[in-house]
C-alpha positions in Angstrom: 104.5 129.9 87.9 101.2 130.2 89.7 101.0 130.9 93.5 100.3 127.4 94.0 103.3 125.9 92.6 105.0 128.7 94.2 104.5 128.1 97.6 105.0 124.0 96.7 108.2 124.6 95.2 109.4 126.7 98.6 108.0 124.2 100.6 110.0 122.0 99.2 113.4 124.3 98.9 113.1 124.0 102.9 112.8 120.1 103.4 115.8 120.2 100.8 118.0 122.3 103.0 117.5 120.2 105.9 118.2 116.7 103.9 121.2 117.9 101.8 118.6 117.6 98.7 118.4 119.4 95.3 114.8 120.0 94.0 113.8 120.7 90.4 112.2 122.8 89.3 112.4 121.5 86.1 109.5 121.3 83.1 106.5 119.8 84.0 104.5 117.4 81.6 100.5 116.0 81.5 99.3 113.0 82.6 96.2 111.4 83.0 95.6 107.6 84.5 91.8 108.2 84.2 89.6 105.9 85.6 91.3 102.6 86.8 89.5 99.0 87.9 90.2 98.1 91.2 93.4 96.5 91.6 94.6 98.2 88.2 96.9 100.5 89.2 100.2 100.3 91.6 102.3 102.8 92.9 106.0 102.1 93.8 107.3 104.9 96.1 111.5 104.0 95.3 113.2 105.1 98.1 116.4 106.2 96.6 120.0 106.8 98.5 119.7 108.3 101.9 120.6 111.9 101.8 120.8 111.7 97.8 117.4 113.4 97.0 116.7 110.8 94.6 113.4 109.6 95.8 110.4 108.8 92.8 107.3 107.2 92.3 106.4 104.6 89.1 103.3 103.8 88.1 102.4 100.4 86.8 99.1 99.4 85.3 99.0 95.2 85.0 96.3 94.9 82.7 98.5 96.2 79.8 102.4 95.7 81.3 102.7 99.2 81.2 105.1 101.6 83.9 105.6 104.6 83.8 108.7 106.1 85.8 109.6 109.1 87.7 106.1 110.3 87.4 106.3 112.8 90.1 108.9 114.9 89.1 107.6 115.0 85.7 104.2 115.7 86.6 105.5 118.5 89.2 108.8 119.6 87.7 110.2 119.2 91.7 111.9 116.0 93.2 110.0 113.8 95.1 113.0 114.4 97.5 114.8 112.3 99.8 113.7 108.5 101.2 110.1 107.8 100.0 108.9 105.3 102.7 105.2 104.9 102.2 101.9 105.7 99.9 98.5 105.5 101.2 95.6 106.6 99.1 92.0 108.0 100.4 89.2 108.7 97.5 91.2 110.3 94.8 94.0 111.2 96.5 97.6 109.6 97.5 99.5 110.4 100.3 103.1 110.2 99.6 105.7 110.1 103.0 108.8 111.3 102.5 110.7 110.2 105.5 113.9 112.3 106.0 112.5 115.3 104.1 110.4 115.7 106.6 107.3 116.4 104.8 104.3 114.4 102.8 102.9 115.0 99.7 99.6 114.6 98.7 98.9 114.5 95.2 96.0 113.7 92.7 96.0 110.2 91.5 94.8 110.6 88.3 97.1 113.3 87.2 100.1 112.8 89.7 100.1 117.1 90.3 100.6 117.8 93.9 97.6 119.4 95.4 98.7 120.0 98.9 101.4 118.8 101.6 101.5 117.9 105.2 104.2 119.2 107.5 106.8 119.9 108.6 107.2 116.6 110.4 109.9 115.1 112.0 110.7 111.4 110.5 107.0 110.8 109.5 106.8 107.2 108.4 102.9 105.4 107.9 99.4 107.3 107.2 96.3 105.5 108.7 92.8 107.2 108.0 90.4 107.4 110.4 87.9 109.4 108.6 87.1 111.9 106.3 88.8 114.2 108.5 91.1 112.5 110.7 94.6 110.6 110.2 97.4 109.2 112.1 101.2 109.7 111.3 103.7 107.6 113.0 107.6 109.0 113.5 111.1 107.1 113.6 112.1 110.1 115.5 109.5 112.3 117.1 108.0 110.3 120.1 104.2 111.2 119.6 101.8 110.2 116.7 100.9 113.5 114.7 97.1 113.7 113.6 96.1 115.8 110.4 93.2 116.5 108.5 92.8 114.8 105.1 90.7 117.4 103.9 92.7 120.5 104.4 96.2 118.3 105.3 96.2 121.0 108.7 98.1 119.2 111.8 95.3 119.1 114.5 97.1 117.5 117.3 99.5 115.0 118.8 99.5 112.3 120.5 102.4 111.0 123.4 103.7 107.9 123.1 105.1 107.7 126.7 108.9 107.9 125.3 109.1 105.2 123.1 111.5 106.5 120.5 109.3 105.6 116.8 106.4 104.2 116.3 106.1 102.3 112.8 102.7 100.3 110.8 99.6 100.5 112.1 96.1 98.6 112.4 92.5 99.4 113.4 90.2 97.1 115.3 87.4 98.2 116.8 88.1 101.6 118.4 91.5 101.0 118.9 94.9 101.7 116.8 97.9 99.3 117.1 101.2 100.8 116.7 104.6 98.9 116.4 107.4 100.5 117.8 110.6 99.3 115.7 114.0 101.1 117.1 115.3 99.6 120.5 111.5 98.8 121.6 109.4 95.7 121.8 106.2 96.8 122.4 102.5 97.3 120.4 101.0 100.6 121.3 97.3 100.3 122.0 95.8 103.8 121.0 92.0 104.9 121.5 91.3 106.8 118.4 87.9 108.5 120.3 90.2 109.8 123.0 93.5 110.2 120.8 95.8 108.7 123.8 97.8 105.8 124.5 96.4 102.8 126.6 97.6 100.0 126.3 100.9 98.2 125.4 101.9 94.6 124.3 105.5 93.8 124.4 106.5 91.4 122.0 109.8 90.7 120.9 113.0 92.7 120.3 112.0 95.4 117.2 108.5 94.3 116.1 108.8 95.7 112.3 105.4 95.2 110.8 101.7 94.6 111.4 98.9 93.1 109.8 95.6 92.1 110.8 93.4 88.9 109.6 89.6 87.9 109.1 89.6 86.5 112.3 90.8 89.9 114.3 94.4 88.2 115.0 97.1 90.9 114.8 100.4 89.7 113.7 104.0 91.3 114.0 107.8 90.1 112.8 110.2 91.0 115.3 113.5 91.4 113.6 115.3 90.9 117.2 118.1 93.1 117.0 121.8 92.8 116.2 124.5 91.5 117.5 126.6 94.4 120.2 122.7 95.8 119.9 122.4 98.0 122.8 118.5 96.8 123.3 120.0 93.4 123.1 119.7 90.4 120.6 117.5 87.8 119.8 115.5 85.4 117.6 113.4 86.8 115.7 109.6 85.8 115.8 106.7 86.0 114.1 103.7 86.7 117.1 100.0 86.7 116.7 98.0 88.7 119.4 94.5 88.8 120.0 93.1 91.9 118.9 90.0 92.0 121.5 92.2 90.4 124.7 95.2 91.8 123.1 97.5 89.3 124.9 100.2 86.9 122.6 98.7 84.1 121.5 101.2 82.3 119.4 105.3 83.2 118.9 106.6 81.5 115.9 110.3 81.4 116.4 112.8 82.1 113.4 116.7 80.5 113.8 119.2 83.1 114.8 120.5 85.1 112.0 117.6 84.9 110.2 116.3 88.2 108.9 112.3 88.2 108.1 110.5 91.3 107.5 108.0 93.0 105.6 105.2 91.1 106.4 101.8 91.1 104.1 98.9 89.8 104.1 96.6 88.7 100.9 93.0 90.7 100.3 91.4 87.7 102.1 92.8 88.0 105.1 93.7 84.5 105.2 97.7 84.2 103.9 100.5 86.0 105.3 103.3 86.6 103.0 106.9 87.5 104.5 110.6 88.1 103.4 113.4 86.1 104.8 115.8 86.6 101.8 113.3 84.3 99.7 109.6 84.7 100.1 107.3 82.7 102.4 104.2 81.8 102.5 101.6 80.4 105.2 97.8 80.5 106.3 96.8 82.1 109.3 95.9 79.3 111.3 98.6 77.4 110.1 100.6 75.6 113.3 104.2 76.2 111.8 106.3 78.1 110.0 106.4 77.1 106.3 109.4 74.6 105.4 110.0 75.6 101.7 110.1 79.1 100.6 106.7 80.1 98.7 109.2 82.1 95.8 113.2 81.4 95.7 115.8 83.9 96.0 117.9 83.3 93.0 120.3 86.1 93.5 117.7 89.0 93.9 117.7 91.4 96.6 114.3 91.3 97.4 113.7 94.6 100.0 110.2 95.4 99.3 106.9 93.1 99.3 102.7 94.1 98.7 100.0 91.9 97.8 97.6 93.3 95.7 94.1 92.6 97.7 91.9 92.5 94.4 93.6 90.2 92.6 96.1 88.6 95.3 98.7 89.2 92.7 102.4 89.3 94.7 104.3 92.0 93.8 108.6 91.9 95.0 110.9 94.4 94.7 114.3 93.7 94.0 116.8 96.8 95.5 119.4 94.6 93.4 122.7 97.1 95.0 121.1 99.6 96.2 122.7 102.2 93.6 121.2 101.2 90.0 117.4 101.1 89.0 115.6 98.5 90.8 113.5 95.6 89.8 109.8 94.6 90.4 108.6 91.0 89.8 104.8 90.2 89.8 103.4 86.8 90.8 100.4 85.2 90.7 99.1 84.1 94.0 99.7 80.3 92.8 103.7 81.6 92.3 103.7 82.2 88.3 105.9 85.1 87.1 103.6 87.2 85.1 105.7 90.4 85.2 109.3 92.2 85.8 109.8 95.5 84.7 112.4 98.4 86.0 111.7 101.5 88.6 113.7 103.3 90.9 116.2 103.4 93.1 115.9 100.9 95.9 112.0 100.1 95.4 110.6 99.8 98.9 106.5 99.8 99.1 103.4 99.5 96.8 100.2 101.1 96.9 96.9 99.6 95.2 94.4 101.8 93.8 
């Protein structure tokens, strides 16, 4: 075992300890994606059981069909380790968050080896680059936004949130960063990325849980509005769009109590937005109501996860089926034809397009 993999492996031995996780190591094998089209090649971070340390990544290639599974803990001979939430990838490199492990990994894209990590962290959640040497983290748990260096993957700073508990999905206009904050909050965190400090906030609706931005610099959020006995309180949820430069609500779509959208997307265009609410739905951005007829039926599926693919506008679902056995993806064109299904991981929750 080289010193690399060395200090990897006891790197991960310590996120382990704290998430009741058991790592590898185990034998390692060689892979090589090579060089991929745009729009070729999607990662599925699978979340796998809280606790469970059964986290993986799959990596399908839609040209051919093909998938491979568990890809990082054969490339590494380690587990990915426990709840992989999101993959973001800058040049040749991913940027894998493992949320209760308390750590990311950033590995090489062509071979899946790890080439460096990022922590400890807290809860870390999303990754948004700002440059070549500069990145945000958001937390569920830690009320500040971490930044790192992509380069050398070194924390250089932090940045206060003014006690709001998590911040979530982020987008950049301009200068400025918008956050959501997700548990007991209902607020979009303004942050200036020249300053690294907080200020400005939007409040929304009861748990806004995701957050896109459109060609026409609109910004929009799902609220998911809470639960019933919620502390924070209860309501419909919405679907808001806020004006990036006056960063005031324009427009709040209301959903029917009990209705539970999420994971909102939008296509490569910037001109669809793509949702869950048990089936999926479809609408354009300037579109005056909230679609009537589901863009894909639910037939049965327990679709959890959702990513458009922005060079092809392909429309990829993931189906967590029970939550305990391999999960499902289903590809669709951006006209609703099934192309594709093939089997990952354990609860598949996010894609990410090379």
């Amino acid at each position: 075992m080289n010193f690399t993999r060395h200090v990897i492996l006891l790197i991960a031995l310590c996120a382990g300890m704290c998430s009741c996780m058991k790592y590898g190591p185990m034998d390692e094998e060689n892979f090589d994606a090579g060089e991929v089209l745009p729009g070729d090649g999607v990662f599925i971070t699978n979340e796998g059981n809280f606790a469970y340390g059964n986290a993986s990544l799959s990596f399908y290639r839609p040209s051919t069909g093909s998938v491979e599974n568990e890809v990082f803990i054969r490339a590494n001979g380690i587990n990915l380790g426990d709840v992989a939430q999101s993959m973001t990838i800058r040049d040749d490199r991913g940027f894998i968050v493992v949320n209760n492990s308390s750590i990311i990994f950033v590995i090489d894209i062509h071979t899946f080896k790890v080439v460096g990590t990022v922590g400890p962290l807290t809860s870390p959640r999303y990754i948004h680059f700002l440059s070549d040497t500069k990145a945000y983290v958001t937390d569920l748990y830690d009320p500040r936004i971490t930044i790192f260096n992509p380069q050398t993957y070194e924390i250089t700073g932090r940045i206060d949130v003014a006690g709001h508990r998590s911040t979530e999905q982020m987008v950049q206009y301009d200068r400025y960063v918008f956050v959501n904050c997700w548990s007991y909050d209902n607020t979009i965190l303004v942050i200036d990325t020249e300053k690294d400090e907080l200020v400005d906030e939007i409040e929304v609706g009861i748990q806004p849980t995701s957050l896109v931005i459109d060609k026409y610099n609109k910004i929009w959020t799902i609220t998911d509005g809470g639960y019933e006995g919620n502390p924070y309180g209860y309501e419909a949820p919405a679907l808001c769009r806020i004006d990036a430069e006056t960063r005031t609500v324009e427009r709040r779509f209301a959903f029917r109590q009990g209705d539970t959208p999420s994971e909102l997307c939008i296509d490569g265009e910037g001109g669809k937005l793509y949702f869950i609410n048990k089936s999926i739905w479809c609408m354009g951005v300037t579109d005056e109501y909230l679609p009537l007829r589901p863009f894909i039926e639910d037939q049965g599926t327990l679709f959890y996860g959702l990513g458009i693919n922005p060079a092809s506008s392909d429309i990829y679902i993931a189906d967590a089926i029970d939550y305990q056995q391999p999960g499902m993806v289903y590809r669709y064109s951006s006209s609703g034809t099934l192309l594709d299904s093939f089997r990952v991981g354990i609860i598949p929750g996010s894609f990410c397009f090379r």
